[in-house]
C-alpha positions in Angstrom: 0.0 0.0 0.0 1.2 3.4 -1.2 2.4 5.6 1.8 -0.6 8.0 1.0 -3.0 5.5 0.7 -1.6 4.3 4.2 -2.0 7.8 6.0 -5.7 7.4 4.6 -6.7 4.5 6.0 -5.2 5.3 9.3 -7.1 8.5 9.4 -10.2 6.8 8.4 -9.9 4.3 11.5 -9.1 7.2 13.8 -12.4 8.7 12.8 -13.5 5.3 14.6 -12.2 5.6 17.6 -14.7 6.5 20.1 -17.8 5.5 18.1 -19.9 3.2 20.5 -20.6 -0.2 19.1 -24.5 0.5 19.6 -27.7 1.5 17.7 -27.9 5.8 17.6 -31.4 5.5 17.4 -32.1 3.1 20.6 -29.5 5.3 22.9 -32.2 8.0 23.0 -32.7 9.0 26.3 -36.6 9.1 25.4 -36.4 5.3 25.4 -39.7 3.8 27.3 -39.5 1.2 29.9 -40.5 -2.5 28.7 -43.8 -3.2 29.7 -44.2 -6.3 32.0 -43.7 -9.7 31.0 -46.6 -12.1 30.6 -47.1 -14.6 33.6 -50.3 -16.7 33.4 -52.6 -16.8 30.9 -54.8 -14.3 28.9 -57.4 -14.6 26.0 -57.8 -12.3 23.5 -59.6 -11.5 19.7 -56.7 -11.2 18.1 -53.1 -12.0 19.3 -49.7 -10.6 17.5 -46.4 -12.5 17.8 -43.8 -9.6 17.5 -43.1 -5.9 18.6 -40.8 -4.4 15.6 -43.1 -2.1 13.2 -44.9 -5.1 11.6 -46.4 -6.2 14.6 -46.9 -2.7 16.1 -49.3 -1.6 12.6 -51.0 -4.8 13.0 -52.0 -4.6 16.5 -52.8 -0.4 16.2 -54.4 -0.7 12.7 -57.1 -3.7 14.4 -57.9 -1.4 17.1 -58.8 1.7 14.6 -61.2 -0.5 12.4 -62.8 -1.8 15.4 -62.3 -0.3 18.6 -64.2 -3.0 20.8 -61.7 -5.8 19.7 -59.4 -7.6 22.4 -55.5 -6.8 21.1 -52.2 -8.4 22.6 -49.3 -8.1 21.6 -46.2 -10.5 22.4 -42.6 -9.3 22.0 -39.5 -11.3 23.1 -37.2 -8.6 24.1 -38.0 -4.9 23.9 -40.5 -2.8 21.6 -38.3 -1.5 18.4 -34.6 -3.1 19.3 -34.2 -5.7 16.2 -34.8 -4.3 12.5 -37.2 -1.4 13.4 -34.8 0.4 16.3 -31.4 -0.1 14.3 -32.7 0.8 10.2 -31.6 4.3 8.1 -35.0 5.7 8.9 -36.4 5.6 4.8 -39.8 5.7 5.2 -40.3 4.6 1.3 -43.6 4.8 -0.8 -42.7 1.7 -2.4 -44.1 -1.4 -1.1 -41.9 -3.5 -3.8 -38.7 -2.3 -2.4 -38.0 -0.1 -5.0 -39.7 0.8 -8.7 -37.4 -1.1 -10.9 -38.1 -4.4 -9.1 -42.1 -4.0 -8.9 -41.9 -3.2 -13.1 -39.8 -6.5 -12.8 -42.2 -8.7 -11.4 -45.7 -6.9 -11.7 -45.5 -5.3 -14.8 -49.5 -5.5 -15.0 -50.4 -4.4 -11.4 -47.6 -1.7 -11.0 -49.7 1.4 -11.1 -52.4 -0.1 -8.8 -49.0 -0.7 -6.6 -48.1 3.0 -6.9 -51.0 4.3 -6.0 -51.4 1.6 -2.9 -47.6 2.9 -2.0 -48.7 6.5 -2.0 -51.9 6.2 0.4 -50.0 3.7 2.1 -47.4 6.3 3.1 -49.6 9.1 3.5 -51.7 7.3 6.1 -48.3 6.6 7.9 -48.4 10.4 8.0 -51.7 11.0 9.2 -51.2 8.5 11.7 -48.3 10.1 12.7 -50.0 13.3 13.6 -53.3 11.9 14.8 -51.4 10.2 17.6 -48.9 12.7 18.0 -46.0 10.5 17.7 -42.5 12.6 17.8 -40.7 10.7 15.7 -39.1 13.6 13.5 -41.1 12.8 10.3 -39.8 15.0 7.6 -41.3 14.1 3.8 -38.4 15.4 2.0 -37.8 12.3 -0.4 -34.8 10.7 -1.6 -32.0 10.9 -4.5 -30.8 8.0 -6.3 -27.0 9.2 -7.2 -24.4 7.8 -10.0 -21.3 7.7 -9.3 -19.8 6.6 -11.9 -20.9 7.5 -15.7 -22.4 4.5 -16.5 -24.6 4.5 -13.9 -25.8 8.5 -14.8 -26.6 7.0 -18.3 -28.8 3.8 -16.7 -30.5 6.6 -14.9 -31.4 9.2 -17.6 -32.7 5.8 -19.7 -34.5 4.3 -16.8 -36.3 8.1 -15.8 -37.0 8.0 -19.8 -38.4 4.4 -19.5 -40.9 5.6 -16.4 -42.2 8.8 -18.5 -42.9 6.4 -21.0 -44.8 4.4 -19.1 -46.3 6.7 -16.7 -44.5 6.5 -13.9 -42.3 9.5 -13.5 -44.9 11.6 -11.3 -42.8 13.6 -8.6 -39.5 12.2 -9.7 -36.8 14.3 -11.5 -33.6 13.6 -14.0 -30.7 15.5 -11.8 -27.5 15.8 -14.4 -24.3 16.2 -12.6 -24.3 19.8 -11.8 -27.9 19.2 -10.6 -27.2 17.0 -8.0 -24.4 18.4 -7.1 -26.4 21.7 -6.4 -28.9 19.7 -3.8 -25.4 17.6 -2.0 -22.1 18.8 -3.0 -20.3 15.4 -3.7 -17.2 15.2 -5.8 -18.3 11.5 -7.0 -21.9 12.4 -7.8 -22.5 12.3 -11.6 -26.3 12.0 -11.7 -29.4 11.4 -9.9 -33.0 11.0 -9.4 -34.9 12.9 -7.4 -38.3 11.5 -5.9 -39.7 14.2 -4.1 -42.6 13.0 -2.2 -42.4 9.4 -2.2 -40.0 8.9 1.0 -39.9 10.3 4.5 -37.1 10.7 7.3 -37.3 9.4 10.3 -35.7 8.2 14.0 -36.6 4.6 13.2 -37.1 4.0 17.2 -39.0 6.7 18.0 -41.2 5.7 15.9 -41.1 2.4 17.2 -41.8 3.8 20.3 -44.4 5.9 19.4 -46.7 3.2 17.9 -46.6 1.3 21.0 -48.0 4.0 23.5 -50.4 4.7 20.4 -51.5 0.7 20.9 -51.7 1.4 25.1 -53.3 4.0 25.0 -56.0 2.3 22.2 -56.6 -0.8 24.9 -53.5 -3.1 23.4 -52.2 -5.5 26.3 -48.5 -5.5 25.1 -46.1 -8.1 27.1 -42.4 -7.5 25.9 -39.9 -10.2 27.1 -42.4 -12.7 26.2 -41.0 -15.1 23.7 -43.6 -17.0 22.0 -42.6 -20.6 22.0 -45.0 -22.2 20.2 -48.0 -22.3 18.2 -51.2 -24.7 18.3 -54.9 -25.0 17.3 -57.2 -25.1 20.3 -60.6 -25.7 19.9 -61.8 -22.8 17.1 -58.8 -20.6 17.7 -55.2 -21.0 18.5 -52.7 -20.6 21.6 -49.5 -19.6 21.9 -47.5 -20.6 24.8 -44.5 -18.2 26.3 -42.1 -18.4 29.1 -44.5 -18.4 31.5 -47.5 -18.0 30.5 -50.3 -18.7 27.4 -52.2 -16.8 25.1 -55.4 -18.4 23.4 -56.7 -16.1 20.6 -59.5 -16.6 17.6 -56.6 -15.0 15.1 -53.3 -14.9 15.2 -50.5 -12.4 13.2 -47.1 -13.8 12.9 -44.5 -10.8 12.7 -41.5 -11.7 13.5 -39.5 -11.1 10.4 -36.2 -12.4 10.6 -36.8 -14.7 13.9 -37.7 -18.4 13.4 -41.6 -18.1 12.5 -43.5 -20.2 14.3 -44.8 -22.0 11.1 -42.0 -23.7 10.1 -43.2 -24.3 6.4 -42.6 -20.6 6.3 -38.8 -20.4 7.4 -37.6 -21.5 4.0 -38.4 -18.4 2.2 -36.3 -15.6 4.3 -32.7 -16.0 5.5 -30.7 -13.5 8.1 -28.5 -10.9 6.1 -26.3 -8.4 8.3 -26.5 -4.8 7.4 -24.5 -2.1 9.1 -23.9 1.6 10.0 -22.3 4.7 10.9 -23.4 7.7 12.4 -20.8 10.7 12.3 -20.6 13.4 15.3 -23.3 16.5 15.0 -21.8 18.7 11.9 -21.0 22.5 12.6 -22.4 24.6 10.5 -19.3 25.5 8.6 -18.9 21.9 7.7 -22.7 21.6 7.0 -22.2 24.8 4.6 -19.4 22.6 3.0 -21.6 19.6 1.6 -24.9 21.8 0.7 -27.8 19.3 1.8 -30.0 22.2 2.6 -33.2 20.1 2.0 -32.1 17.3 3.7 -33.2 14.1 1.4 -32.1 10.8 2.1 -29.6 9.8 -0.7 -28.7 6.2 -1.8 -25.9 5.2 -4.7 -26.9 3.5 -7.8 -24.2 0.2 -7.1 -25.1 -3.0 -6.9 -23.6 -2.7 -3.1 -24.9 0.3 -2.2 -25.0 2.6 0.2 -27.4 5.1 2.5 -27.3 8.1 3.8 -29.4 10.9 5.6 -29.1 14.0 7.9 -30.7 12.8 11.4 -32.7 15.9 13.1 -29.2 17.0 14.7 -27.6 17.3 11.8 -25.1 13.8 12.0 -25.0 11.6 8.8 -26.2 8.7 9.0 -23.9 6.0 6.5 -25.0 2.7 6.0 -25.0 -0.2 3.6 -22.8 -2.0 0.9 -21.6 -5.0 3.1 -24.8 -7.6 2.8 -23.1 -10.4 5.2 -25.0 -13.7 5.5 -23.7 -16.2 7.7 -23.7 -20.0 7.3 -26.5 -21.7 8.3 -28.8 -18.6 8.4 -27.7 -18.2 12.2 -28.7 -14.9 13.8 -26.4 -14.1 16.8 -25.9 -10.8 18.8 -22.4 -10.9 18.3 -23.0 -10.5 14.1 -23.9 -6.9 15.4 -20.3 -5.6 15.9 -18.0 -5.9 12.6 -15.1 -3.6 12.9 -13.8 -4.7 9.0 -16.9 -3.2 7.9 -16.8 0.1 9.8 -13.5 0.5 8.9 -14.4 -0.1 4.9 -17.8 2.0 5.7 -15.6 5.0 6.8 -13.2 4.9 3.8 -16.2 5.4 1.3 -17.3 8.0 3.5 -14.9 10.2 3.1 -14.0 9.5 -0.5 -17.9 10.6 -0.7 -17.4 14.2 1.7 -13.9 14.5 1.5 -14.7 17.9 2.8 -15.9 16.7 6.2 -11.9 15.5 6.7 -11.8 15.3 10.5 -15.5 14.1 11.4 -16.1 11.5 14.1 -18.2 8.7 14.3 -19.9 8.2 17.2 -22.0 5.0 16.7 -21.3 1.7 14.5 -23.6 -1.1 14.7 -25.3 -3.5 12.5 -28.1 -6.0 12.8 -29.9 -8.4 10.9 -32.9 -8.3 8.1 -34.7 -10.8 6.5 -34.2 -11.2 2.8 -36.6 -13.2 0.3 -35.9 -14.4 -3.2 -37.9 -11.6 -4.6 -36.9 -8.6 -2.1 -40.3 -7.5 -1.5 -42.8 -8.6 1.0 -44.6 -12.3 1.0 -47.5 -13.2 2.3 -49.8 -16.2 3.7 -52.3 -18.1 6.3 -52.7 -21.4 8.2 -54.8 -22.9 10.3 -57.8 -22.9 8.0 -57.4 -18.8 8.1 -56.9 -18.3 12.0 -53.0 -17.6 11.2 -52.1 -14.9 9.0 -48.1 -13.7 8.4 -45.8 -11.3 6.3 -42.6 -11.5 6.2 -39.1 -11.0 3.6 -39.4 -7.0 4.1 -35.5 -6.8 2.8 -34.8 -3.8 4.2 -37.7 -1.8 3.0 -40.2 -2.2 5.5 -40.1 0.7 7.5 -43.1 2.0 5.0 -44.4 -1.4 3.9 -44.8 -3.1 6.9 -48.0 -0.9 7.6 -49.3 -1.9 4.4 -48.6 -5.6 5.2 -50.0 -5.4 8.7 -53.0 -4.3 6.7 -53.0 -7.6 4.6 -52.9 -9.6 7.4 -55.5 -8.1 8.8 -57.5 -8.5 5.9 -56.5 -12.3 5.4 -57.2 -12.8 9.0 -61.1 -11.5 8.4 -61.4 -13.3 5.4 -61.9 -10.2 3.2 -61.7 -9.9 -0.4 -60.3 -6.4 -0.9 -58.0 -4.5 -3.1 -54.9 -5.8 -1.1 -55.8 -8.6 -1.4 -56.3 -9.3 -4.8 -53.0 -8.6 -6.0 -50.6 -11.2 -7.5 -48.0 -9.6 -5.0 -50.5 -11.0 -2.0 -51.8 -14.1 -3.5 -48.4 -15.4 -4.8 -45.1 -16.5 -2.7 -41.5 -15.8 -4.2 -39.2 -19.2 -4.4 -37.5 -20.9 -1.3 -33.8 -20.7 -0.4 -32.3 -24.0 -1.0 -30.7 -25.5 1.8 -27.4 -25.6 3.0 -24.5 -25.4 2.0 -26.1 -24.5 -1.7 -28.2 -21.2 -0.2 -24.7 -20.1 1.5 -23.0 -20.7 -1.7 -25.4 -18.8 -4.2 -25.6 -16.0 -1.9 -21.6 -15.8 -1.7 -21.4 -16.1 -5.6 -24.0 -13.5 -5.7 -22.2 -11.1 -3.8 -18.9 -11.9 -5.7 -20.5 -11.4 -8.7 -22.4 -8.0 -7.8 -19.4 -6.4 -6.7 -17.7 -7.5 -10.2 -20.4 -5.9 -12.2 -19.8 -2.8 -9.9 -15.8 -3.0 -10.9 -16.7 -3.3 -14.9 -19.3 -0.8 -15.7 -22.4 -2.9 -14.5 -22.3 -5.4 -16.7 -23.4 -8.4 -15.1 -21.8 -12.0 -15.1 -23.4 -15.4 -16.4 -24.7 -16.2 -12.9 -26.3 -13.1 -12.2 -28.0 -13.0 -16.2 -29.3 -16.7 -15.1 -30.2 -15.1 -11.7 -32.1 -12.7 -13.5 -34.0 -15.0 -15.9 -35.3 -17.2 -13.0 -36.9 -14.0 -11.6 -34.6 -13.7 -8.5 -33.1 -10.3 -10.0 -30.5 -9.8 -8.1 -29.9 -6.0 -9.0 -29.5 -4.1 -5.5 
């Protein structure tokens, strides 16, 4: 390594000296106590397994189309401190993790998907307000950035492709001067610019938020309650804890990434480990320095990607491009901490603001998400329709899991309704294969996504067969 290149990277890892190897988000001092664990046994209309925002829209969206029905909720540790407490805070429109891979798969239903995505996200607004949850909503969208100039061309064809096809409401072609005008990065060479389709948000907070929305509604929540197992009883179900038992008429799996309690349904997610840094609060000089003045999220248009957003006290939040799966689909609290991915996160930070030379991080921590073969949301029931779940978010969910609490709800009653009816609801993506062939596709994935990067985006022989079986493997 070149002597300059050396004096780099040690600067870089001094940036990560004192950053604390926890969630930003969950260290707020607004944090709420747990509420009690369950001991005994309880009965309810409608039980949810899981306290991360899934479960949290399920259990508050029940009590606001009927009031008089009997909610609990059972979470295994703490309210928000998986997924929902440790995200970027993208509170997207999209309920098909991104535009380019609903066209993909739902060419005929995309505009009915659109619109869904829209009201979807404005009722997360509304609800927002109507329960005065502080959770530092700001609906200032989101740019997609090239950095390199093949990427700027894929984006000027694919915003010509949506006008084309009527898609390109509320989102604008940037060229490079453009985008450099909204953020002031050297390696930004394009973008596109949705304006209202995404929101910013502390993640936790809102997490938070829900919850003492769901108290204050009537919702019995238990949190250390792990729910064990699952059974019919009679014409409902129970669910047995630590200590106690729940029986319920319906039941809403949504636990995401943990081992659902319908087995059947494990097959189709596996664990991938995502991680983050957040820098020190900026001055204003060094705020002045990289422009942001409107304070959009951004994300970069590789294959490995990266995120990045302004937090209400004006740190930067960096995140992505590692996607680490482990073997065996394990999920263990020590996969949180990965100091060879901080240290490459902070690297491509400052190659992004080379201006902010000298920032701190003071927070690097990771966690896991739960990844289907189509990257969008899935969705079932069992139990002759007295179980309903969604799961396989990818990293999107903070919007879409309110929409997806919503489809469970409507499985669960047994409803024919707009939700429903789409091929999206009715039909489940493929199952991983098991070990060691899922470990070794996702590795060769990976290897082969991060060669595409290196060579202009072209993409290999196994990502073009990836592509053709419909597991499009492009983010």
């Amino acid at each position: 390594m070149a002597p300059s290149a050396m004096s780099r990277q040690a600067d870089w890892t001094k940036s990560l000296s004192e950053a604390q190897p926890v969630s930003y988000w969950l260290e707020d001092p607004g944090k709420p106590h747990p509420e009690p664990a369950l001991t005994g046994a309880d009965t309810c209309d409608l039980l949810v397994v899981g306290g991360g925002y899934s479960g949290l829209w399920t259990a508050l969206n029940a009590k606001e189309r009927d009031p008089g029905r009997d909610v609990v909720l059972l979470e295994g540790h703490e309210v928000g401190w998986a997924a929902s407490g440790r995200n970027g805070g993208f509170c997207a429109a999209s309920l098909t993790h991104g535009l380019p891979n609903g066209l993909a798969r739902w060419p005929e239903e995309i505009h009915e998907l659109q619109e869904l995505g829209r009201r979807n996200l404005d009722e997360i607004e509304g609800a927002v307000a109507r329960h005065g949850i502080d959770c530092e909503f700001e609906r200032t969208g989101e740019i997609d950035v090239a950095t390199e100039t093949y990427q700027a061309w894929e984006l000027r064809d694919w915003h010509r492709k949506l006008e084309q096809q009527g898609l390109a409401d509320g989102i604008e072609f940037l060229d490079a001067d453009a985008v450099r005008e909204q953020v002031a990065s050297p390696t930004f060479e394009a973008g596109l610019y949705d304006r209202r389709g995404v929101a910013m948000l502390h993640p936790a907070k809102l997490a938070w938020g829900l919850k003492q929305a769901c108290l204050a509604l009537g919702v019995r929540v238990y949190e250390h309650t792990p729910a064990l197992d699952l059974k019919a009883y009679g014409t409902g179900m129970a669910v047995r804890t630590s200590y106690g038992t729940v029986r319920a008429r319906r039941v809403a799996l949504a636990t995401n990434i943990f081992p659902n309690l319908l087995k059947r349904v494990r097959a189709y997610t596996v664990p991938v480990y995502d991680y983050a840094l957040m820098t020190e609060p900026l001055t204003a000089e060094q705020l002045g320095a990289i422009g942001w003045k409107n304070r959009q999220g951004l994300g970069d248009s590789a294959n490995q990607f990266h995120y990045f957003r302004l937090s209400a006290d004006n740190r930067i939040l960096w995140g992505g491009y590692d996607a680490i799966h482990h073997y065996g689909g394990r999920v263990r609290r020590e996969y949180d901490d990965r100091p060879e991915t901080y240290a490459k996160l902070a690297g491509h930070f400052f190659t992004c603001f080379p201006q902010l030379e000298g920032v701190r991080f003071t927070h690097a921590w990771g966690g896991a998400i739960d990844t289907c073969s189509r990257f969008s949301a899935f969705f079932g029931t069992a139990h002759q329709g007295r179980v309903a779940y969604a799961a396989g978010y990818t990293g999107l969910g903070v919007g879409a899991s309110r929409f997806g609490a919503d489809v469970m709800l409507d499985l669960l009653a047994g409803e024919e309704t707009e939700r429903t009816r789409l091929e999206m609801v009715r039909k489940k993506p493929l199952p991983f294969p098991p070990e060691p062939f899922a470990w070794t596709g996702i590795a060769l994935t990976k290897w082969s996504l991060a060669r595409a990067d290196a060579h202009g985006g072209r993409r290999n022989l196994w990502l073009r067969t990836m592509d053709r079986l419909g597991l499009g493997f492009d983010s």
